[in-house]
C-alpha positions in Angstrom: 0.0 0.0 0.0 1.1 3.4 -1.1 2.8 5.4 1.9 1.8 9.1 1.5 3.5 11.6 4.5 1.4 14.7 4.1 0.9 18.1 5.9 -1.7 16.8 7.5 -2.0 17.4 11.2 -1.9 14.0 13.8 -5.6 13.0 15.2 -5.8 10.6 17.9 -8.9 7.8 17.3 -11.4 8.8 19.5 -13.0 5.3 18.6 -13.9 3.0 21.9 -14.9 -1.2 21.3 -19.0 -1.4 21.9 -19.3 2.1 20.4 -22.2 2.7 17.5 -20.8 4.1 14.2 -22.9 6.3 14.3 -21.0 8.1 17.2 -18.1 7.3 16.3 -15.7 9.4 14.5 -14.2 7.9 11.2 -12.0 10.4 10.8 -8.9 7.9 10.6 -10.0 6.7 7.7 -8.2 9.6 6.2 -5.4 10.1 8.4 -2.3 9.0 6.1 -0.7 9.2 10.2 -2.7 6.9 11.3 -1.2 3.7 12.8 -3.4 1.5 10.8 -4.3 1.5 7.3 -7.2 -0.5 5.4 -8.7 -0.3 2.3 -12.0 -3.0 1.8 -13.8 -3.5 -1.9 -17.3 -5.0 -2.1 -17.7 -7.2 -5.4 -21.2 -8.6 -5.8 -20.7 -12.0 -7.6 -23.6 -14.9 -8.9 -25.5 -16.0 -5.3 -23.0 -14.0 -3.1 -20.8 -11.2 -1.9 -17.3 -10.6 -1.4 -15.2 -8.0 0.7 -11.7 -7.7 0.0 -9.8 -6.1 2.7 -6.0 -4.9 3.1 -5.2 -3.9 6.0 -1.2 -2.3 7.1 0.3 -0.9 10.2 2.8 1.8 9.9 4.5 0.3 12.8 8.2 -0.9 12.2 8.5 -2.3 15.9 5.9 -5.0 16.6 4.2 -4.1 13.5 0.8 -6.6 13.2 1.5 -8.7 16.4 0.5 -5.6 18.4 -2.5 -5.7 17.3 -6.2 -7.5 18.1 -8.5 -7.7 14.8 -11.8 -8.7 14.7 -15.1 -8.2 12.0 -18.2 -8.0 13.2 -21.7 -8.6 11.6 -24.2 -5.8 12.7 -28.0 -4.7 12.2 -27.8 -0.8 12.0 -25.7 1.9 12.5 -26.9 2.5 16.3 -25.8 -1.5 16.7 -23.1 -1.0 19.9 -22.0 -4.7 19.0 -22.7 -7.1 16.5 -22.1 -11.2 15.4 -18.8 -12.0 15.4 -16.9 -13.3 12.2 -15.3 -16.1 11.8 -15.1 -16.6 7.9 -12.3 -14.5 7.6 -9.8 -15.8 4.2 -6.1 -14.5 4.6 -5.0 -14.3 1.4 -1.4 -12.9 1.8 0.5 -11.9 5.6 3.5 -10.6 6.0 5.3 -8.5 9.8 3.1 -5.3 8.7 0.0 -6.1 6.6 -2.0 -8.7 5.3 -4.8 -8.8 2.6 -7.7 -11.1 2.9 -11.5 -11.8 1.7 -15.1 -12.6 3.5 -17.6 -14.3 1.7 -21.4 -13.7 2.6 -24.9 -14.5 0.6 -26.9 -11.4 -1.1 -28.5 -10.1 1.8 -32.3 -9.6 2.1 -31.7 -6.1 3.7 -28.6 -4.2 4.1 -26.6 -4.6 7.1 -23.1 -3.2 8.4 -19.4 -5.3 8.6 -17.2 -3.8 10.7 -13.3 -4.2 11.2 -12.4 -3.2 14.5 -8.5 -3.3 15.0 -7.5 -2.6 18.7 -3.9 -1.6 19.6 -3.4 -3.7 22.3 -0.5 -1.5 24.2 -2.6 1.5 24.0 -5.2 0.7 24.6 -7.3 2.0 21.3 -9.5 0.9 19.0 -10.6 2.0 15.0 -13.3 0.7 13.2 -14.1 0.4 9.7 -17.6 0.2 8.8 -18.9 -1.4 5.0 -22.0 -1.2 4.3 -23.1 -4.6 2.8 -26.3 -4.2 0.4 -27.7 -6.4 -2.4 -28.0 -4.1 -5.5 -24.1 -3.0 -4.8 -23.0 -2.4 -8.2 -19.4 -3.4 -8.4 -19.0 -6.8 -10.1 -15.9 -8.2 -11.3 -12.2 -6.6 -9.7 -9.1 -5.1 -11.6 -5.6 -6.4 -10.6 -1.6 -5.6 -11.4 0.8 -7.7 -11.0 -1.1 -10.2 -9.1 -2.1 -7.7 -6.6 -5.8 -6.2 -6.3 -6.1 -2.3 -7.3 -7.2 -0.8 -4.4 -7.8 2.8 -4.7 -9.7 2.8 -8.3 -6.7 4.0 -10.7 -3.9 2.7 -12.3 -1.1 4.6 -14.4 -0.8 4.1 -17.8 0.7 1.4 -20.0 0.6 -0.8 -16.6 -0.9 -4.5 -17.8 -3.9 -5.1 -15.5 -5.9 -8.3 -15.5 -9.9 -8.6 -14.8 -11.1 -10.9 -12.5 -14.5 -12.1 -12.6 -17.5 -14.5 -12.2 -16.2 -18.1 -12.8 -17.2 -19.5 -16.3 -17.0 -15.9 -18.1 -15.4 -15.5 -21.4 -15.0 -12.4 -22.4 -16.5 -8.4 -20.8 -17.2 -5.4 -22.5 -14.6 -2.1 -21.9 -15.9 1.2 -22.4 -13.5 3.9 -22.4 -14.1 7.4 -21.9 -12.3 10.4 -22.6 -13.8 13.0 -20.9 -12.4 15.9 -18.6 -14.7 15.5 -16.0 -15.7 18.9 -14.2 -14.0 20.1 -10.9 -16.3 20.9 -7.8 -18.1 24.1 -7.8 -17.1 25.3 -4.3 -19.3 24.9 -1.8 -21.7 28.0 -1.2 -22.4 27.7 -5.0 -25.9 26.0 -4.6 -26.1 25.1 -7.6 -23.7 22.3 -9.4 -23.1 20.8 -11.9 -23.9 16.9 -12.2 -22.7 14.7 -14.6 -24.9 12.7 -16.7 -25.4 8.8 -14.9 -25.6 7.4 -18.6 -21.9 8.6 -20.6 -21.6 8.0 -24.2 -18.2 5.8 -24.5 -15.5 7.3 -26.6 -14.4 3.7 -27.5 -15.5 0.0 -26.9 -13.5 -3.3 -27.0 -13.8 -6.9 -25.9 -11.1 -8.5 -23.0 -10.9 -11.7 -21.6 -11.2 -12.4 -17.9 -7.7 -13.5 -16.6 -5.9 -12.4 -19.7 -3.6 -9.7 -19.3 -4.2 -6.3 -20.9 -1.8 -2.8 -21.0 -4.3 0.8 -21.2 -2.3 3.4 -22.9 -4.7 6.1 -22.6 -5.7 8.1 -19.9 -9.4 8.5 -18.8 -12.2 6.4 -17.1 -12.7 2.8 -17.9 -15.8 0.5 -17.4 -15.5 -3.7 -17.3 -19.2 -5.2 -18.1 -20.0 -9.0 -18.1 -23.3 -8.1 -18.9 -24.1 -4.9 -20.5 -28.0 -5.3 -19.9 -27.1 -5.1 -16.3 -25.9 -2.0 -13.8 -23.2 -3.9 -12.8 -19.2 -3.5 -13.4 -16.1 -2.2 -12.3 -14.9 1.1 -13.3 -11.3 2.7 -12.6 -9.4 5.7 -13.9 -6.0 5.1 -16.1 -3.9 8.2 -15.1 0.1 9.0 -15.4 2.8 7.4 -14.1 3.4 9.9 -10.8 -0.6 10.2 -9.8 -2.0 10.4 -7.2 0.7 13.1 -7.2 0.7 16.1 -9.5 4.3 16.6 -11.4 4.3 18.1 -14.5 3.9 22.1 -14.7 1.0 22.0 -17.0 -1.2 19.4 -14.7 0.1 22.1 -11.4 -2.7 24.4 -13.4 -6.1 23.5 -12.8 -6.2 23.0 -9.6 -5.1 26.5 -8.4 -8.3 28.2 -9.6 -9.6 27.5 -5.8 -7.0 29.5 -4.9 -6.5 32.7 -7.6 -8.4 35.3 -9.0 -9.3 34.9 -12.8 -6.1 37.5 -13.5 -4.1 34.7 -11.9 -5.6 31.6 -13.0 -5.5 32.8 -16.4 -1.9 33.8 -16.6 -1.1 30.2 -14.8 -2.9 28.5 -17.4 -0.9 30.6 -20.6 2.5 29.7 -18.7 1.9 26.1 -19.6 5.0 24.0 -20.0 7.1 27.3 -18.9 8.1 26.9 -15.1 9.8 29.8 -15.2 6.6 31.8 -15.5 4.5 29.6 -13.5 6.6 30.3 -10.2 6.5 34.3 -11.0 3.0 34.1 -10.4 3.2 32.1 -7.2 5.8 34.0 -5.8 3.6 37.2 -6.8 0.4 35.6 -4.6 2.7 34.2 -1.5 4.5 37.5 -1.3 7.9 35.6 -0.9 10.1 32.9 -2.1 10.3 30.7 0.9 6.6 31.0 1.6 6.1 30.1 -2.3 8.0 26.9 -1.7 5.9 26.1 1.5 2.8 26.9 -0.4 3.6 24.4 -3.5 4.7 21.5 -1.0 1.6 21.5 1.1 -0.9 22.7 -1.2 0.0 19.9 -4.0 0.7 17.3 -1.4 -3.0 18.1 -0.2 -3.8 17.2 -3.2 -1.9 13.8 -3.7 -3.9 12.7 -0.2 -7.5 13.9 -1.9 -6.6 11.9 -5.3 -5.1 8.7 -2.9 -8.4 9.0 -0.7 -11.2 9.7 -3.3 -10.4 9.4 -6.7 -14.0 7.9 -8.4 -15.1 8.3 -11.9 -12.6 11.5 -11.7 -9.8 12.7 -10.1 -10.1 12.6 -6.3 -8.6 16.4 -6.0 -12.1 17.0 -8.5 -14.2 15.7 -6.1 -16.7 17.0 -3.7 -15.1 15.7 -0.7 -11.6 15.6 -2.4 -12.4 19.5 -2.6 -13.1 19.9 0.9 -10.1 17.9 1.9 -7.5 19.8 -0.6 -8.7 23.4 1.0 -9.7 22.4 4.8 -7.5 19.3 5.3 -8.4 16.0 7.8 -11.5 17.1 9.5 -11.5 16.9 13.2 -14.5 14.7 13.2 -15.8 12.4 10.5 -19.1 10.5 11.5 -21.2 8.1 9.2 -24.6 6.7 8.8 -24.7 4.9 5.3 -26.4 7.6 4.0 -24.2 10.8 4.5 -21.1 11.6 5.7 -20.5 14.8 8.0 -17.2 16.6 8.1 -16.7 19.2 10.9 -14.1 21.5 11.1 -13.4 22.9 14.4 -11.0 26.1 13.4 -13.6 27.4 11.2 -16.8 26.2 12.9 -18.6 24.3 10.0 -20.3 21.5 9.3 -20.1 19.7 5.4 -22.9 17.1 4.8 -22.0 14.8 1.9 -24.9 12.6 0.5 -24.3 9.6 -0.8 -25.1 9.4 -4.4 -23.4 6.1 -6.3 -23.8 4.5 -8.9 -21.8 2.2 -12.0 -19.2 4.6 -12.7 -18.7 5.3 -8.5 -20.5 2.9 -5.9 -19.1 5.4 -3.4 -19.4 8.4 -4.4 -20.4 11.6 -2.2 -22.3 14.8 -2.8 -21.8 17.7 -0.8 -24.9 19.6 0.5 -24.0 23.4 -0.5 -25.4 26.5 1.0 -24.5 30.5 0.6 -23.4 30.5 4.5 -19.8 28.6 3.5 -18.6 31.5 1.5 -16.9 33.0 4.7 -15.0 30.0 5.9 -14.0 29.1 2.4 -12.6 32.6 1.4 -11.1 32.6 5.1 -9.1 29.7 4.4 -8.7 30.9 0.8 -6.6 33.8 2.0 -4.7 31.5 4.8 -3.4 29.4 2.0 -2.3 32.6 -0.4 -0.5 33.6 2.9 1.1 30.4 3.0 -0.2 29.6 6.4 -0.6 26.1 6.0 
């Protein structure tokens, strides 16, 4: 699993064992500093579901030893405890990590799995909730060099294979093109959405199994069956993402922080770095403060594209957004529906509603409202200061 070190402040789990999810905060779950690191993947497949987990400590003492780990079966989100699991399959285990599956049949109803992993020295204790429902979209999973691709993206002219339902011969690729929109900020009420039905810029056949190399950049879709919502869909991006590198990709995402002068000068610098820093040096006021400003802002930006790249780049994102201007929220708390951020240095609240579908099972909308235009241009002016 990737190791990202970010300018991201330390937050202590808050999470205690017999605790509902619903009062719990999940902010850990984007803490790059947190101890433990998991990343799970629901696959519907015929008569049954499948979660595949990977889970890593960043300890390089008594690394997964250390550690109790247990999954839990339960009703709701108010559930305080739930069944405990026993069908866990360890797939791979090494001093730090291991990666693993759980089988289950379709549910009738949804219900929650939880991972709870308790340091055992600490005492403390993080859960990981998944919500387990039968019309989960994902179907089929995408792997490199053996190992499952966990976070949705893979760089170009990397061979991939497609794993899916026994007995398949052959799924469908769709392959779009498209430059999806950024995130209007927040107190713009009304956004943009992008159409649930894309027109493909390309189609071909592959065969489950049989390796395959993407050379183009974009969004991708795997069907077994096209007359189904069901698939697996991942973005092929360059070699450095989830971090930015080249001058002309620096670009776009700067317009949360300039005025159109600015943005528009950025954007005719292109290739020419020379010009590019002139114009960051012009809005930090100072070369040192520049330098701070480029290394936190665009490694901000490596931990939104890491966290919640979907059918676009994570940095594109609502919640991406969000994360790239406000960083880890102090509190992150979850009910299967929405997802509430809150920001304690700035007093607000974000409400993201949960709005998946083929392209992103997991994808988030933020609620928007006219009162967020003071802590965003707040925070807008803390950046260009180089405060962060």
């Amino acid at each position: 699993m990737q190791r990202l070190i970010l300018l991201v402040g330390w937050m202590l789990p808050t999470v205690l064992t017999g605790q509902a999810i619903t009062n719990t905060n999940l902010n850990h779950q984007y803490n790059p500093n947190c101890e433990i690191q998991v990343r799970m993947q629901v696959v519907r497949q015929p008569g049954q579901m499948q979660v595949l987990y990977a889970l890593e400590t960043i300890s390089t003492v008594a690394g997964l030893d250390a550690y109790s780990i247990k999954w839990e079966k339960r009703a709701t989100f108010s559930d305080k405890t739930g069944q405990l699991l026993a069908n866990d399959s360890i797939t791979s285990t090494s001093a730090r990590g291991r990666t693993g599956r759980l089988t289950f049949p379709i549910p009738e109803k949804p219900w929650l799995l939880v991972l709870s992993v308790t340091n055992t020295a600490n005492p403390r204790t993080y859960l990981f909730p998944k919500l387990i429902e039968a019309n989960y979209p994902t179907q089929g999973t995408i792997a490199s060099n053996n190992l499952t691709v966990w976070n949705r993206f893979v760089s170009k002219n990397t061979t991939i294979t497609y794993q899916g339902a026994p007995g398949v011969s052959r799924a469908r690729v769709y392959a779009y093109k498209s430059d999806f929109p950024m995130a209007s900020p927040p107190f713009v009420e009304r956004e943009n959405r992008v159409d649930p039905l894309l027109v493909a810029d390309s189609l071909f056949w592959i065969t489950p199994q049989t390796p395959v190399t993407l050379r183009t950049e974009g969004l991708y879709l795997i069907q077994e069956d096209t007359t189904q919502a069901q698939g697996v869909a991942f973005r092929v991006e360059n070699e450095t993402y989830p971090k930015l590198s080249q001058i002309i990709d620096l670009a776009p995402p700067l317009i949360f922080l300039t005025t159109r002068e600015e943005f528009e000068r950025i954007a005719k610098a292109g290739s020419n770095k020379a010009e590019f820093d002139k114009v960051i040096i012009e809005i930090t006021k100072d070369k040192e403060r520049a330098k701070t400003f480029m290394r936190s802002y665009y490694r901000r930006i490596e931990l939104a594209n890491y966290y919640f790249t979907s059918y676009k780049e994570g940095w594109k994102t609502d919640r991406g957004m969000i994360y790239l201007i406000f960083g880890l929220p102090d509190d992150v708390t979850y009910n299967g529906a929405m997802e509430i951020w809150n920001y304690r240095s700035v007093d607000t609240r974000f409400t993201f509603v949960k709005n998946g579908s083929i392209y992103s099972p997991d994808n988030f909308i933020l609620v928007r409202d006219k009162r967020f235009a003071e802590p965003w241009y707040s925070t807008i002016d803390l950046w260009r200061k180089s405060r962060f």
